[in-house]
DOLO-241767 format. One record per atom (N, C-alpha, C): residue in three letters; x, y, z. Coordinates in pm, whole numbers, padded with zeros to 5 digits, always signed. Atoms other than C-alpha are relative to their C-alpha. Layout:
ALAXYZ ...
END
This chain:
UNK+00109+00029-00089 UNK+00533+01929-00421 UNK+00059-00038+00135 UNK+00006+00020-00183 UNK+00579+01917-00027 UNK-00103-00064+00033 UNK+00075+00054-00050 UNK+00451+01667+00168 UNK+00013-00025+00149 UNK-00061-00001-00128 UNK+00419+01615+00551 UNK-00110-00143+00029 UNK+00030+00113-00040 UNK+00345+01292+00720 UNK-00050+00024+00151 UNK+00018+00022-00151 UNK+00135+01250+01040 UNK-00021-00138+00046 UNK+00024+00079-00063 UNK+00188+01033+01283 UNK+00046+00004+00149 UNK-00030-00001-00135 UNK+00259+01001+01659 UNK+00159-00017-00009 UNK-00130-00031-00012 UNK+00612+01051+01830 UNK+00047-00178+00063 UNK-00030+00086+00044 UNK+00616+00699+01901 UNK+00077-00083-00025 UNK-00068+00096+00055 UNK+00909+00438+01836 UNK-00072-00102-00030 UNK+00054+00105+00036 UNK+00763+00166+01614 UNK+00080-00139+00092 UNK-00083+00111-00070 UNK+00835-00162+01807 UNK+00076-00080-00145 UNK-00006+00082+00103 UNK+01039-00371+01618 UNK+00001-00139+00029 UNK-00031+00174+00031 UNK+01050-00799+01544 UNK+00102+00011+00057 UNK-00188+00006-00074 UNK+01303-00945+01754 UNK+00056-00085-00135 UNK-00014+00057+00136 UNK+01360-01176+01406 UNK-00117-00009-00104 UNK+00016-00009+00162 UNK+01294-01091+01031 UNK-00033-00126-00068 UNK+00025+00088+00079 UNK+01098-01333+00861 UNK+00126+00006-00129 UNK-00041-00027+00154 UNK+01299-01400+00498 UNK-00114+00062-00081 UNK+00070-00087+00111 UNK+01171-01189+00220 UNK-00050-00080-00093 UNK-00006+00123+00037 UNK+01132-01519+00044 UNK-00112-00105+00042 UNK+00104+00126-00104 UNK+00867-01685+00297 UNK-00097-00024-00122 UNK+00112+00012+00069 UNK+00626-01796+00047 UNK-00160-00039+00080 UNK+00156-00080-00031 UNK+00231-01687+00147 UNK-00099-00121-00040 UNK+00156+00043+00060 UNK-00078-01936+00104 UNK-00076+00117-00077 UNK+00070-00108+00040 UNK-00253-01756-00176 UNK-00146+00032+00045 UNK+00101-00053+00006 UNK-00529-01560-00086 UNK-00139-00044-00109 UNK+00112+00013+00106 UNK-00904-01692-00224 UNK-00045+00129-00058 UNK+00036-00144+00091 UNK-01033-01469-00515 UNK-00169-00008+00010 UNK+00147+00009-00010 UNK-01408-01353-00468 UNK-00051+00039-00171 UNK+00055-00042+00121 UNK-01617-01373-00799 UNK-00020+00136-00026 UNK+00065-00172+00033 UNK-01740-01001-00729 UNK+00097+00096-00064 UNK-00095-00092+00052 UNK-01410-00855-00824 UNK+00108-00076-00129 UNK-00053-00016+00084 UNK-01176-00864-01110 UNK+00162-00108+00090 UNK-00094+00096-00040 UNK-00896-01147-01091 UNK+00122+00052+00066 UNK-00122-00057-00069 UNK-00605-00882-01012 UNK-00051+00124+00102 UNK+00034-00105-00139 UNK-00811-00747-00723 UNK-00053-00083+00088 UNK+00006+00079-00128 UNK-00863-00849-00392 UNK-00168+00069+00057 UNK+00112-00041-00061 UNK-01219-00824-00200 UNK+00038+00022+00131 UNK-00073+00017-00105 UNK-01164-00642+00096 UNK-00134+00068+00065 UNK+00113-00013-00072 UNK-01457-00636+00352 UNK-00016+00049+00132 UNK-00048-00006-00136 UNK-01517-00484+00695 UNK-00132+00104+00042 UNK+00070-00110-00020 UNK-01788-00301+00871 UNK-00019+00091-00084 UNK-00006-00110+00044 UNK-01716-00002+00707 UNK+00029-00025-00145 UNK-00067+00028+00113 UNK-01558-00117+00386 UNK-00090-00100-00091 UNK-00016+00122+00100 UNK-01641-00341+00087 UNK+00016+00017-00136 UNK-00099-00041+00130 UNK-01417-00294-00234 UNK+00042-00078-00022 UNK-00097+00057+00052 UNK-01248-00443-00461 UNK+00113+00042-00011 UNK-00108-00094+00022 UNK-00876-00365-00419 UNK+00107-00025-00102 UNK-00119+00040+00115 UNK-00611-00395-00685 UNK+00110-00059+00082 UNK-00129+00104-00090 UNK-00330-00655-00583 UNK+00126+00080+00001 UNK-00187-00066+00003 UNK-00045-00458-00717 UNK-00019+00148-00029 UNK+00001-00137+00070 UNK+00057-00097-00783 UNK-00006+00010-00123 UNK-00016-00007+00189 UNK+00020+00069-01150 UNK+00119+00012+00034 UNK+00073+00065+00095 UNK+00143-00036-01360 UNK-00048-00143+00015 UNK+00055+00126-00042 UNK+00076-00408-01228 UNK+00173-00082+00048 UNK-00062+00068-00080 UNK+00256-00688-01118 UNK+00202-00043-00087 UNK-00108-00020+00046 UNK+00644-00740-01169 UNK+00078+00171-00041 UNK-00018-00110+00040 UNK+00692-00375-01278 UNK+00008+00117+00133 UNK-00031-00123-00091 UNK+00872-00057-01078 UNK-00149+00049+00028 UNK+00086-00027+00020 UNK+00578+00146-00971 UNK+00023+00116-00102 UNK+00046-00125+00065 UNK+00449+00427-01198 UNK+00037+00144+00137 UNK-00019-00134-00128 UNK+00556+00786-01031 UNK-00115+00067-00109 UNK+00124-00090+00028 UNK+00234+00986-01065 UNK-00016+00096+00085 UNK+00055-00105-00105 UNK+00087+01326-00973 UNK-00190-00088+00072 UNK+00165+00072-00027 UNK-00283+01271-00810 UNK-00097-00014-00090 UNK+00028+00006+00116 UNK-00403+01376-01128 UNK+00037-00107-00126 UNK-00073+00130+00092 UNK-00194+01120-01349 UNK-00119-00155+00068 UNK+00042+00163-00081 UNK-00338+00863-01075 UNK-00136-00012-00018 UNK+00191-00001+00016 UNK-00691+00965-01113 UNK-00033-00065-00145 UNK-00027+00063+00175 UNK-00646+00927-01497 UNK+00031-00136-00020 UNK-00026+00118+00082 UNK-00484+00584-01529 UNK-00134-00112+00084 UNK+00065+00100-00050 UNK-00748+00449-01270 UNK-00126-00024-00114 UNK+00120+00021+00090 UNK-01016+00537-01487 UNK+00016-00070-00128 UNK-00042+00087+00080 UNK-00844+00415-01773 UNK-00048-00125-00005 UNK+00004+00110+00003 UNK-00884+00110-01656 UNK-00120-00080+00042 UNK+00184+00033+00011 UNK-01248+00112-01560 UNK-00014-00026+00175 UNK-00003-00030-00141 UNK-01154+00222-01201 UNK-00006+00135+00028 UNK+00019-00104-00101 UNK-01125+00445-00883 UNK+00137+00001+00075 UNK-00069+00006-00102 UNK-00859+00578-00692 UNK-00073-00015+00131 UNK+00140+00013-00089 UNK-00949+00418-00384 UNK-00026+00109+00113 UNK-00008-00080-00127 UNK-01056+00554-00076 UNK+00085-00039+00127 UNK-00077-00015-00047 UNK-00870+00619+00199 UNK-00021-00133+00132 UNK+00015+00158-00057 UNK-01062+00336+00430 UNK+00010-00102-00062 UNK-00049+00104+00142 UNK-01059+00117+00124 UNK+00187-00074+00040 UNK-00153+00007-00004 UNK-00681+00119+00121 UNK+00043-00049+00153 UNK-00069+00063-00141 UNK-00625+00102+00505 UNK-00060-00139+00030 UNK+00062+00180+00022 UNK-00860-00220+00519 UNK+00070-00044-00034 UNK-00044+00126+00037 UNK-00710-00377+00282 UNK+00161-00033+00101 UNK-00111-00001-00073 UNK-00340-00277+00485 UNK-00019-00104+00125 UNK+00043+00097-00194 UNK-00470-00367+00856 UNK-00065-00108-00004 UNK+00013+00167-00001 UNK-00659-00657+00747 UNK-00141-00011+00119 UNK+00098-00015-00108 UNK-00911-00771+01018 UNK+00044-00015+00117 UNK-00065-00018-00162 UNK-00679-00753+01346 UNK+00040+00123-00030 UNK-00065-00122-00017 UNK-00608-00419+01258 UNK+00138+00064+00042 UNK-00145+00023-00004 UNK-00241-00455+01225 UNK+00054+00145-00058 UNK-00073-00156+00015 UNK+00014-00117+01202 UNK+00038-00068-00099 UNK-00083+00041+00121 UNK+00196-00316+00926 UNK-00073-00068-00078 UNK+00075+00125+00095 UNK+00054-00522+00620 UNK+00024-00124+00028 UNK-00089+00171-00020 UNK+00290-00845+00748 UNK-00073+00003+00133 UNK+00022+00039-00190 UNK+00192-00767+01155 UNK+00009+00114+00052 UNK-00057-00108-00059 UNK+00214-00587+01412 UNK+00114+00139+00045 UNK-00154-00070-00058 UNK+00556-00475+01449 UNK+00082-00040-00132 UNK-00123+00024+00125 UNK+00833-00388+01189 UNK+00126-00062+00009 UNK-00090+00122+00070 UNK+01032-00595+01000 UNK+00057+00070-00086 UNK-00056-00105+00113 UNK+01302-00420+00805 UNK+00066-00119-00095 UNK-00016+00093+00072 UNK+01365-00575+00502 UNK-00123-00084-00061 UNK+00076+00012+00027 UNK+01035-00700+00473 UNK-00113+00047-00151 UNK+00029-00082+00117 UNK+00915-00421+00241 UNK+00084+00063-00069 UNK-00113-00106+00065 UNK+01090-00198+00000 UNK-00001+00131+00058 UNK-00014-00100-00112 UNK+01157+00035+00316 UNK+00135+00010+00010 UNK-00132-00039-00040 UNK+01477+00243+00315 UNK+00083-00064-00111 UNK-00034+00015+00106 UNK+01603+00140-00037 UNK+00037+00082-00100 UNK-00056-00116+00090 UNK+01792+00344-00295 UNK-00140-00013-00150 UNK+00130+00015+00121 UNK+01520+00211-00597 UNK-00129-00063+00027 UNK+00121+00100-00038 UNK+01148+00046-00585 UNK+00043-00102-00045 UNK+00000+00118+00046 UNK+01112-00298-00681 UNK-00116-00007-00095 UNK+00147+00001+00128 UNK+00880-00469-00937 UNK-00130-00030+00128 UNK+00118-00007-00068 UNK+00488-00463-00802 UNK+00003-00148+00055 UNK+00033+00153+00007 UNK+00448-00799-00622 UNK+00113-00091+00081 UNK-00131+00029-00013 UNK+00832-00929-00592 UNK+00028-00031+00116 UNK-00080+00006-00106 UNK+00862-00913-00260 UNK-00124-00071+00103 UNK+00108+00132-00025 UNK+00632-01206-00162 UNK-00053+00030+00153 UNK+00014+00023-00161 UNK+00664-01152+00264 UNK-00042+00149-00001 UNK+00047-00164-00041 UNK+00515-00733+00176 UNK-00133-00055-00064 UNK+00222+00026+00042 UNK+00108-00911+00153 UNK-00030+00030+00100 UNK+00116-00015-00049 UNK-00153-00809+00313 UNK-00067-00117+00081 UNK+00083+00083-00008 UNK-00378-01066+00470 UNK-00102-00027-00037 UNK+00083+00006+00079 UNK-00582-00908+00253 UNK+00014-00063-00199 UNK-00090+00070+00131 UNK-00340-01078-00067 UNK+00039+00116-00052 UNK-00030-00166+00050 UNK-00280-00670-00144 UNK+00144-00039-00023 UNK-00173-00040-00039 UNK+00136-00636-00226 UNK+00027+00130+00019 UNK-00094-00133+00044 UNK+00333-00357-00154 UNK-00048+00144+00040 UNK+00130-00141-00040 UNK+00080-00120+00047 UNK+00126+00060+00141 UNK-00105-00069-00041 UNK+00421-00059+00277 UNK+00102+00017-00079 UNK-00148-00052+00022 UNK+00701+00152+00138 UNK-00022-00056-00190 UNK+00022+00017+00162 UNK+00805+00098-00289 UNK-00068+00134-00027 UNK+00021-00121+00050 UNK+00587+00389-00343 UNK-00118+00012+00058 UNK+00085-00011-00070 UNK+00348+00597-00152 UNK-00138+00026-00097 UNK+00116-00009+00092 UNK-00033+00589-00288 UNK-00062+00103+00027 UNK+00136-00055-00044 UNK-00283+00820-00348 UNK-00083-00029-00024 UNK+00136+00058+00004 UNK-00621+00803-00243 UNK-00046+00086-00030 UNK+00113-00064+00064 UNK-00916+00971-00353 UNK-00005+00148+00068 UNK+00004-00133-00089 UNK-00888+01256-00081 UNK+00113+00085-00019 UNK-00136-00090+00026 UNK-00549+01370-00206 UNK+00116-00018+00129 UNK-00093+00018-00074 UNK-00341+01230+00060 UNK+00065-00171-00104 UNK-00113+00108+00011 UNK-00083+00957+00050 UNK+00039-00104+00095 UNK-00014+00125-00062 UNK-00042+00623+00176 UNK+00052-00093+00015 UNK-00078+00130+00003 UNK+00167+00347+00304 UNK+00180+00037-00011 UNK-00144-00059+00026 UNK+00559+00570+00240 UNK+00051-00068-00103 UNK-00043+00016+00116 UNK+00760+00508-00015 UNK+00117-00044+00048 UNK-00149+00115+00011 UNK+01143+00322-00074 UNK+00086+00129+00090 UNK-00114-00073-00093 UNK+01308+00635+00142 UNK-00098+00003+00162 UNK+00028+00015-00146 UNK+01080+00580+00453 UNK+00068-00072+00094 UNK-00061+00097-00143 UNK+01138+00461+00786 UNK-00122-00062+00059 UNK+00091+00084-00032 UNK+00962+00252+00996 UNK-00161+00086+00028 UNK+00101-00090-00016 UNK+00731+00566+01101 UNK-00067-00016-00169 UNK+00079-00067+00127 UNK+00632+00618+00718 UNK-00033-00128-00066 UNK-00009+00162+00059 UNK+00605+00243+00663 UNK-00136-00063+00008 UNK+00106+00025-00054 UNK+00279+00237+00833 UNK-00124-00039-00049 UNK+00143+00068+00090 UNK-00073+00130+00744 UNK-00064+00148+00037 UNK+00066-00167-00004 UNK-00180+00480+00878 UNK+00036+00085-00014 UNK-00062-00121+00058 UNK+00066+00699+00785 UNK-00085+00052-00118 UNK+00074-00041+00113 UNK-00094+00977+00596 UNK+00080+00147-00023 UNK-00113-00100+00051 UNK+00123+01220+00360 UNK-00057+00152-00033 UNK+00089-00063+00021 UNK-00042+01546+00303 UNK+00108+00097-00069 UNK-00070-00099+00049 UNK+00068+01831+00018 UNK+00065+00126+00070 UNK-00029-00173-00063 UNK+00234+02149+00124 UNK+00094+00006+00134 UNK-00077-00038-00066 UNK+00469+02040+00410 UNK+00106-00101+00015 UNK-00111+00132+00033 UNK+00783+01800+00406 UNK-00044-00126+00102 UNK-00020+00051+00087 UNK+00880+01514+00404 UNK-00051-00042-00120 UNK+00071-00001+00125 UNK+00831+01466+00050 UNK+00043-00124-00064 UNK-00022+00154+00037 UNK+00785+01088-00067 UNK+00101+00063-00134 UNK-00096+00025+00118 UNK+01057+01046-00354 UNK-00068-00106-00086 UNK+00115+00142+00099 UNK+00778+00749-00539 UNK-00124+00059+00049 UNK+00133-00030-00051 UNK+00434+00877-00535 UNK-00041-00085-00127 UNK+00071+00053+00091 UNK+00184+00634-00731 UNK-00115-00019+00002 UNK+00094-00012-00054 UNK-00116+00475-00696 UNK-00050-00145-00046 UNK+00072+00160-00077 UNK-00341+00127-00635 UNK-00121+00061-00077 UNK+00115-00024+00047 UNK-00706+00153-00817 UNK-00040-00080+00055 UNK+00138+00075-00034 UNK-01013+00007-00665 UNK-00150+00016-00073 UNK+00123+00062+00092 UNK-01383-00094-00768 UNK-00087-00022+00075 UNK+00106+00063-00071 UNK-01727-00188-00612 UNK+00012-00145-00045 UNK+00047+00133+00069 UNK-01809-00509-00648 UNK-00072-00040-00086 UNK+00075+00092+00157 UNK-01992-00681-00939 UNK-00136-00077+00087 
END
């Protein structure tokens, strides 16, 4: 499978200093409407429940899936692969941030530019502000439209993005493709 990534030509700015990977996060409040290992993520346009961690869940490599595999285990589980605003919400947050941590990249931050993924979760300073982990780099997701989201453990700061979007049929070709399930609310 070939995949090609768009995004602008661009140099991502980077952090003049790297938080530690280590910073420990105020946890995120959990809304009754969703399921304890999902996050409510709200916005004009949006309101979903998003899954906190990649399949298979938290601590664990991700799952490498086709879009098909991903469609399958969501339902499994009495989900949706989400959608493609779904997913960037929960990324950008409500300042509409290029990164899940901030504005500007932080290498080291995520599992960006790494020979293996990590377990789902692990890497405490790759949240969301929406409490999401791991929606940069570790492994790129698909959403419901058949694209791909967030780059995977061989990206760069370009593919690291909250809007990077991977599309079949022309390179680069993520090396981790998985996937995140979402939900309406209750």
């Amino acid at each position: 499978m070939l995949l090609a990534a768009c995004w602008d030509n661009a140099e991502p700015e980077r952090a003049p200093s790297a938080a530690p990977a280590t910073t420990l996060l105020a946890p995120v409040a959990r809304d009754a409407a969703c399921e304890r290992d999902q996050a409510r993520v709200a916005s004009e346009f949006v309101d979903s429940c998003v899954d906190l961690y990649e399949l298979p869940g938290f601590g664990q490599a991700p799952d490498v899936l086709s879009l098909d595999q991903a469609r399958d285990a969501c339902e499994r589980r009495g989900r949706r692969l989400c959608r493609e605003a779904e997913w960037e919400a929960a990324c950008r947050g409500p300042d509409g941030l290029e990164y899940p941590y901030g504005p500007l990249y932080v290498p080291g931050q995520c599992a960006v530019g790494r020979a293996a993924p990590v377990g789902a979760g692990t890497l405490n300073a790759c949240r969301a502000t929406s409490g999401v982990f791991d929606l940069s780099g570790n492994a790129a997701e698909w959403v419901d439209n058949g694209l791909l989201k967030g780059g995977d453990i061989a990206s760069d700061a370009f593919g690291a993005r909250c809007g990077t979007r991977a599309r079949v049929g022309t390179p680069p070709e993520p090396a981790v493709t998985g996937a995140r399930c979402c939900s309406d609310p209750r």
